[in-house]
VEXGU-950721 format. One record per residue (C-alpha): residue number from 1; residue in three letters; y, z, x. Coordinates in steps of 0.05 Angstrom, whole numbers, plus 5000, padded with zeros to 4 digits. Each point is the difference from the previous one (the first is absolute). Last residue first. Layout:
N
   nuza   nuke      v      w      u
    NUM    ALA      Y      Z      X
...
END
This chain:
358
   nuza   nuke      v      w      u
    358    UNK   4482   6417   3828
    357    UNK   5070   5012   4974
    356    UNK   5024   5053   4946
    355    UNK   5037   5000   4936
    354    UNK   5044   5047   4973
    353    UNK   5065   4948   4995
    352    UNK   5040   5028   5055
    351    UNK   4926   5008   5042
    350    UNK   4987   4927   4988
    349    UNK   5070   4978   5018
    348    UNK   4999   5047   5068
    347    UNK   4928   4965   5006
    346    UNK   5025   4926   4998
    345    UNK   5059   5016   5044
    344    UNK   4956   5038   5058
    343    UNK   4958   4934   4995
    342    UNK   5054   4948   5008
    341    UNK   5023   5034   5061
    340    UNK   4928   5003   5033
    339    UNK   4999   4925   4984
    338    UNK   5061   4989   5031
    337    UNK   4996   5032   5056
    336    UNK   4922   4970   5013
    335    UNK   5032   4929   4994
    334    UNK   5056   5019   5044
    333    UNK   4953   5030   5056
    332    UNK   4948   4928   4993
    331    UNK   5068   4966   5008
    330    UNK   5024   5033   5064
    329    UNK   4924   4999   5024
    328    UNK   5001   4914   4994
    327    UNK   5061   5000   5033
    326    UNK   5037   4928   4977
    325    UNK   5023   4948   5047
    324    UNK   5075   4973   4984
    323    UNK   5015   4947   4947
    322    UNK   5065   4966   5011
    321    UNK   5072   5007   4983
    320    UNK   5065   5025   5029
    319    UNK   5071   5006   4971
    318    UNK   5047   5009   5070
    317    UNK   5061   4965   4951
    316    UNK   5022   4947   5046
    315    UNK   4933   4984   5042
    314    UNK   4955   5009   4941
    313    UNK   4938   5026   5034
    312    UNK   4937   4967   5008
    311    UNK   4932   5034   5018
    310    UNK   4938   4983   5031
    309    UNK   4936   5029   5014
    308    UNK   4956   4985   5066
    307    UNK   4932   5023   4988
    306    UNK   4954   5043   5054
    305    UNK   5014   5067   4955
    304    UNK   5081   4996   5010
    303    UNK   5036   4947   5034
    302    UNK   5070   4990   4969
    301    UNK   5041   4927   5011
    300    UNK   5067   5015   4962
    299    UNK   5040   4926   4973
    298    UNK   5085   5022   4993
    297    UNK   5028   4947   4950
    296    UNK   5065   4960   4994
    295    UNK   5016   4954   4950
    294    UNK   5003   4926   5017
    293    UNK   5040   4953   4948
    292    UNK   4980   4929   4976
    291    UNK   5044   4990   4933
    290    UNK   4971   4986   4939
    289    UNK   5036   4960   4946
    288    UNK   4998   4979   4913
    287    UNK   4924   5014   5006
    286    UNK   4969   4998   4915
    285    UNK   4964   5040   4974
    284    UNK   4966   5000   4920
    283    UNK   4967   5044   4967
    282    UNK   4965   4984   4929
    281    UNK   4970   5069   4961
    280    UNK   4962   4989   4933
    279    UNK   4970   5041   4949
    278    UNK   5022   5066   5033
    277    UNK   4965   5058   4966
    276    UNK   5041   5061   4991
    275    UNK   4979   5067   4966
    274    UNK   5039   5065   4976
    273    UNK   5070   4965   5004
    272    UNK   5069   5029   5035
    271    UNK   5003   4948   5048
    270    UNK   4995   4925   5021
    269    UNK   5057   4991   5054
    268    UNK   4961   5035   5058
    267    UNK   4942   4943   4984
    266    UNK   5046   4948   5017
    265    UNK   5015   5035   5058
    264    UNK   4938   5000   5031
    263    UNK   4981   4929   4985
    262    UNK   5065   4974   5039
    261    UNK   4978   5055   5060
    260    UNK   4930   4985   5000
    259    UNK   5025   4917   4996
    258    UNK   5042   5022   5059
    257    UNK   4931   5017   5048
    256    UNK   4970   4944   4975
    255    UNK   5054   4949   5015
    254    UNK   5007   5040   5070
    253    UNK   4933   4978   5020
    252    UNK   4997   4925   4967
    251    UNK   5075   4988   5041
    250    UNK   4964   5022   5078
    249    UNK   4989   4924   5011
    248    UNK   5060   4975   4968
    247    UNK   5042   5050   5047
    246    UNK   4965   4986   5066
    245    UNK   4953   5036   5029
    244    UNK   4983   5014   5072
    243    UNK   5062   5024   5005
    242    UNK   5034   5016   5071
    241    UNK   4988   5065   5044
    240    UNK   5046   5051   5030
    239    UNK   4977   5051   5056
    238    UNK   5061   5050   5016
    237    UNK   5046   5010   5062
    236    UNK   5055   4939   4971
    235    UNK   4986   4982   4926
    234    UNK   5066   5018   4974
    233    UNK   5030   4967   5049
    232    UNK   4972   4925   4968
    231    UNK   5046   5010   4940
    230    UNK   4984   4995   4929
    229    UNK   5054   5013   4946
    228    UNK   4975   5073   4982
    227    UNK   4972   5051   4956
    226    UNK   5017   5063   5012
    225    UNK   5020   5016   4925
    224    UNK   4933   4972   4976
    223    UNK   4971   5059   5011
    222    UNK   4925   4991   5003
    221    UNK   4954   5014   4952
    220    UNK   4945   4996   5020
    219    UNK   4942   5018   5054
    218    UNK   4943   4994   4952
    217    UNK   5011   4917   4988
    216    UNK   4990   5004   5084
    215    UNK   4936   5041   4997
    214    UNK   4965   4952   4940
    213    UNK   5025   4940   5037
    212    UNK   4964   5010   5064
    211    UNK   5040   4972   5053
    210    UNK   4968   4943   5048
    209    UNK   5019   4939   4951
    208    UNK   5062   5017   4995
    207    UNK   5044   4990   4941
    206    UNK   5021   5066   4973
    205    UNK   5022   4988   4927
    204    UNK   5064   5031   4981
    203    UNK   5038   4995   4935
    202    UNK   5078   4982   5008
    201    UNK   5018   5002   4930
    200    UNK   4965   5002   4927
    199    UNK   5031   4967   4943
    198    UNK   4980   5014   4926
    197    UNK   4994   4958   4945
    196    UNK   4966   5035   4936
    195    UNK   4977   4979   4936
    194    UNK   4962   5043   4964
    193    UNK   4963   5003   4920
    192    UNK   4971   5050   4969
    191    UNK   4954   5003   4930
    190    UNK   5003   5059   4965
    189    UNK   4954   5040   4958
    188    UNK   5000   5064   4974
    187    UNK   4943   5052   4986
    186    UNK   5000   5056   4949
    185    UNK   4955   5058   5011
    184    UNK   4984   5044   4941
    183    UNK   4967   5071   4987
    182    UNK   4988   5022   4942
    181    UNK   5011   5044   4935
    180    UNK   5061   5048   5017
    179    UNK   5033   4947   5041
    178    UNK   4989   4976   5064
    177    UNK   5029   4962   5053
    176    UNK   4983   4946   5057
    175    UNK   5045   4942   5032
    174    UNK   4978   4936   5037
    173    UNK   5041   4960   5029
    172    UNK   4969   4927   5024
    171    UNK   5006   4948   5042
    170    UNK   4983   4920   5003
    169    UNK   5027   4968   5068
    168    UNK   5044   4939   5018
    167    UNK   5025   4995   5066
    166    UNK   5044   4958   5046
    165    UNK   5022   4999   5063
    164    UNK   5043   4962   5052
    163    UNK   5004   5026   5069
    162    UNK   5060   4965   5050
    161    UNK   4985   5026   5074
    160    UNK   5042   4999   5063
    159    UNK   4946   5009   5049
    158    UNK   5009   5031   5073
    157    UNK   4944   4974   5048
    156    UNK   4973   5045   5052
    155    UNK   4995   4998   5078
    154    UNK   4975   5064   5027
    153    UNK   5051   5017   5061
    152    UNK   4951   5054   5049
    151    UNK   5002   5061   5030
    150    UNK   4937   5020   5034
    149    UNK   4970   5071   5010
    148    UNK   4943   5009   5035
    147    UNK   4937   5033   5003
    146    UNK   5017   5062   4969
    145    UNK   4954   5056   5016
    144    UNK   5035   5060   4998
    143    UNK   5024   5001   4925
    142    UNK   4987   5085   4998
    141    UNK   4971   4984   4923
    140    UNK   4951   4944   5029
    139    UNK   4965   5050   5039
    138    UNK   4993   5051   4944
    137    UNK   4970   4944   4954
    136    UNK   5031   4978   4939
    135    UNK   4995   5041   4927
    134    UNK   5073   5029   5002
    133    UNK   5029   4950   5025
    132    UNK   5074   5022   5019
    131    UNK   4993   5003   5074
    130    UNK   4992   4930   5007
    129    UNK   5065   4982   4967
    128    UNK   5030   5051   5052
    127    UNK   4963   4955   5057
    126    UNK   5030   4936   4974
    125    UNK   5069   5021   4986
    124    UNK   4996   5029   5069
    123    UNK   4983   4929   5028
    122    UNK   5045   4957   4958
    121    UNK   5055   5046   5018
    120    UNK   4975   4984   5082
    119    UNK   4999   4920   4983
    118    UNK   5067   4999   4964
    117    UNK   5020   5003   4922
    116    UNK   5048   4949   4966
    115    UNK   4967   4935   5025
    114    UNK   5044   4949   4982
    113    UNK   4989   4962   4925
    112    UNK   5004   4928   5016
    111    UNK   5032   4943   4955
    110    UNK   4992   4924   5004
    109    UNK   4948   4992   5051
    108    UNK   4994   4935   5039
    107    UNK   4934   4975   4997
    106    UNK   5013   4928   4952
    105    UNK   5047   4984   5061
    104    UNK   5001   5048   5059
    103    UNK   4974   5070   5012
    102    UNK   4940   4967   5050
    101    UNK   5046   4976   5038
    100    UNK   5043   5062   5014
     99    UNK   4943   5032   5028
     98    UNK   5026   5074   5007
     97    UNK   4987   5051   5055
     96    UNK   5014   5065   5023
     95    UNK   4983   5016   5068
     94    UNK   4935   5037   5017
     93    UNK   5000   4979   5072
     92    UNK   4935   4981   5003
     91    UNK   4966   4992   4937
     90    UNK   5061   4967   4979
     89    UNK   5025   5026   4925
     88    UNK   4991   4958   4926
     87    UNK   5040   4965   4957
     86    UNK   4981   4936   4959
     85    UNK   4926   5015   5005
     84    UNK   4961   4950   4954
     83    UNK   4963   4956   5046
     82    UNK   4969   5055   5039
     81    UNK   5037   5019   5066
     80    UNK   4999   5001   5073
     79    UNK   5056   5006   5033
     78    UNK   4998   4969   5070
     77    UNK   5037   5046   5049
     76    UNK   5065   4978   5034
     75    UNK   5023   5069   5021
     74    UNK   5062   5004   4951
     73    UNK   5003   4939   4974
     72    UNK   4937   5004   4957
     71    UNK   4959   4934   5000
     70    UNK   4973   4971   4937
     69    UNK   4936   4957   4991
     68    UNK   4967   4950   4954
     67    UNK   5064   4972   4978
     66    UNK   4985   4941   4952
     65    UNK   5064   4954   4993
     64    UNK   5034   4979   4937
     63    UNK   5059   5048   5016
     62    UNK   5024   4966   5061
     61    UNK   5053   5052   5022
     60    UNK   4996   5062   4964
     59    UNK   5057   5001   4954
     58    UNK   5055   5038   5016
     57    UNK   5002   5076   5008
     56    UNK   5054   5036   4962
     55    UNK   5051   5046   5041
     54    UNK   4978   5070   4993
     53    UNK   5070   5044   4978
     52    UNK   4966   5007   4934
     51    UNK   4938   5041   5025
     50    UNK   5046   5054   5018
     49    UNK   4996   5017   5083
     48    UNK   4978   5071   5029
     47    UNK   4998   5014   5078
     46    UNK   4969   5055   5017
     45    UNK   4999   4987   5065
     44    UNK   4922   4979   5009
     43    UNK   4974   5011   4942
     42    UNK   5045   4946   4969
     41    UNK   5009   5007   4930
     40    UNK   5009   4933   4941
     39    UNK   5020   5035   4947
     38    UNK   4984   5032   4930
     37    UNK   5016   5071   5025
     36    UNK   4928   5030   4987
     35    UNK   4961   4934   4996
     34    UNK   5025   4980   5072
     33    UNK   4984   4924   5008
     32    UNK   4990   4993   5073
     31    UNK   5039   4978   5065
     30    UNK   4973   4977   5069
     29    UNK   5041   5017   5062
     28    UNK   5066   4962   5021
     27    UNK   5032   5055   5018
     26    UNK   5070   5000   4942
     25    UNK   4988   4943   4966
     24    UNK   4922   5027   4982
     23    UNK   4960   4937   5002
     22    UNK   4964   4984   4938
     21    UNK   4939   4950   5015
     20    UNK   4985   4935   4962
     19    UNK   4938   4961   5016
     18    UNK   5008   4927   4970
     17    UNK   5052   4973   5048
     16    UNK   4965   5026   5053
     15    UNK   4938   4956   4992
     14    UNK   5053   4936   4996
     13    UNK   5031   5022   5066
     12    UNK   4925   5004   5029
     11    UNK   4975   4932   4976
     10    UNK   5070   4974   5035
      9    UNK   4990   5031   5060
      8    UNK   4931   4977   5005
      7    UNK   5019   4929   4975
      6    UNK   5066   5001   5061
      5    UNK   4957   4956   5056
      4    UNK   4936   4963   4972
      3    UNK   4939   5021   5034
      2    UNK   4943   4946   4988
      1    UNK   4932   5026   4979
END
C-alpha cells in the first residue's frame, strides 16, 4: 500500500472532529457536568462554567461516513465503544467524552433532563434504600457489595397524545324499603352514553433496546420543570446512549398504555349507580409530536448469593426500583409473627365472647 502524504493527518483531524472534550479556560484540564451546581466543574481548579456559555459544535465533517474508531485527545487512546454510545469516558485518561457524530441528524436529542443527583448521593441513597427491607438479607441491608455504579442518558421519546373515547354502558340503581307487610326492592334503569377528547402531553417511552422497560416505566415521574433544550455539555463525565427505537416503532406501546388512561377516565365519569355494564367502549390515539429526549438514570451492579442484581435509580428525583434478593429465614420469622399474632387475637375474641380455642 502506497503512502499518500497529508490522508493520515486528514483521517485524524476528521476523528477529532467527532470527540468533543471540555477544557477548563482557566488550566486547560478536562471539565464535567456537575449535577449539584448544574455546570460544567473542573476538578482540577475548581473551575465552574454554565452549560450556555459552550459554543455549539458544528457538524461532524463527512456525516455519511462509518467511524469504526474514536481517538481521545488527551492521550490518543482508541475509544472503544458499542454502536449506541453517544458519550462515554477514556479508559485511560478517564476524560469526558461526547461523539458529536453520532448526536447528529434524525439522533440529535431535542430536550435532556441533567442529572440532578451525583455518583456519591446515588451511592448513600442506595445503601439507605437497602437498609429499609425489612425481609432482605443482613448482607444486602449494610449495601457493601455494589459492583458498580454507572450513570447513564436513557434515550426516550416524549409523545404529545390526542385520546378520543367513547362509551355506552347499561346501569342500574337499585333501592330497598319496607313497609308494615313486605319487603320491596325497586330497580332503575338507565342507559349511558360518553364522549370524551382528552389530550395527554409529553409521555415517555424509553427506547433502548438494552434497558428493561418494566424498571424504567417504574422510575417516573419526572419533573418536567428541568427539562431542557438539548445541549451536548450536559452529557460531559456521564455514559449517554442513542435510541434504538424510533417514535413509530415504540407508537403501539404508548397507544396501549393511553388507551388505559382514555378507558380509565371514562369509567371515572359513570357514577353514583349500583351496577354498570359497558355495551361498547371505542378508543382512539392519535401522535400529534414526540420529541427525542434523554433522561438521566443511575444503573447499580449488586453481587449477592453468586447473582448479580441490578437496580436503576431516577437520576433527578433519587426514586429507585428493582427487585432485591429475599431472606428465606426473615420471611419464615414474619410468617410465624404473624401467625402467632393472629392467634392471641382469635382467643382474646373467644374468651370476650365465652368461648374457648382448641
Amino acid at each position: 500500500m502506497n503512502y499518500v502524504p497529508g490522508k493520515e493527518a486528514a483521517l485524524k483531524g476528521a476523528d477529532e472532529s467527532m470527540v468533543v472534550h471540555y477544557k477548563c479556560p482557566n488550566c486547560g484540564a478536562d471539565m464535567a457536568f456537575n449535577s449539584t451546581s448544574g455546570m460544567l466543574h473542573c476538578d482540577s481548579c475548581g473551575t465552574d462554567q454554565g452549560v450556555e456559555e459552550i459554543p455549539k459544535q458544528g457538524d461532524a465533517q463527512n456525516p455519511g461516513t462509518a467511524v469504526n474508531q474514536y481517538h481521545c485527545q488527551n492521550c490518543g487512546a482508541v475509544l472503544i465503544t458499542d454502536k449506541d454510545t453517544v458519550a462515554t469516558s477514556c479508559s485511560f485518561c478517564n476524560a469526558a467524552v461526547v461523539l458529536n457524530d453520532r448526536l447528529q441528524g434524525s439522533f440529535a436529542p431535542a430536550k435532556v433532563i441533567p442529572f440532578a443527583i451525583d455518583r456519591q448521593q446515588a451511592q448513600e441513597a442506595f445503601k439507605k434504600w437497602c437498609r429499609r427491607g425489612l425481609l432482605t438479607p443482613k448482607e444486602l441491608m449494610s449495601a457493601n457489595r455494589i459492583k458498580g455504579i454507572t450513570g447513564i442518558y436513557v434515550p426516550f421519546w416524549l409523545y404529545d397524545l390526542n385520546g378520543w373515547g367513547e362509551a355506552t354502558a347499561e346501569c342500574t340503581k337499585v333501592r330497598a324499603y319496607s313497609d308494615a307487610d313486605y319487603n320491596y326492592t325497586e330497580t332503575s334503569f338507565f342507559h349511558v352514553h360518553r364522549t370524551v377528547d382528552l389530550n395527554y402531553l409529553q409521555v415517555p417511552v424509553d427506547a433502548s433496546q438494552k434497558m428493561d422497560d418494566a424498571l424504567m416505566d417504574k422510575l417516573e415521574p419526572y419533573d418536567y420543570g428541568s427539562l431542557k433544550d438539548f445541549m451536548m455539555p450536559y452529557l460531559a463525565g456521564f455514559l449517554a446512549e442513542k435510541y434504538d427505537y424510533d417514535n413509530r416503532e415504540l407508537f403501539p406501546r404508548v397507544r396501549a398504555r393511553v388507551e388505559g388512561y382514555v378507558s380509565d377516565y371514562i369509567n371515572s365519569t359513570i357514577s353514583g349507580y349500583t351496577t354498570t355494564n359497558f355495551i361498547s367502549k371505542n378508543i382512539n390515539i392519535n401522535e400529534k409530536k414526540a420529541d427525542y429526549a434523554l433522561f438521566p438514570v443511575w444503573m447499580v451492579r449488586y453481587d449477592y448469593g453468586r447473582k448479580e442484581y441490578v437496580f436503576a435509580m431516577n437520576g433527578q428525583t433519587g426514586k429507585i426500583v428493582g427487585r432485591p434478593p429475599l431472606s428465606p429465614g426473615k420471611i419464615a420469622a414474619w410468617f410465624a409473627g404473624i401467625s402467632t399474632t393472629s392467634f392471641v387475637i382469635i382467643k382474646i375474641i373467644a374468651m370476650l365472647l365465652g368461648g374457648g380455642v382448641l
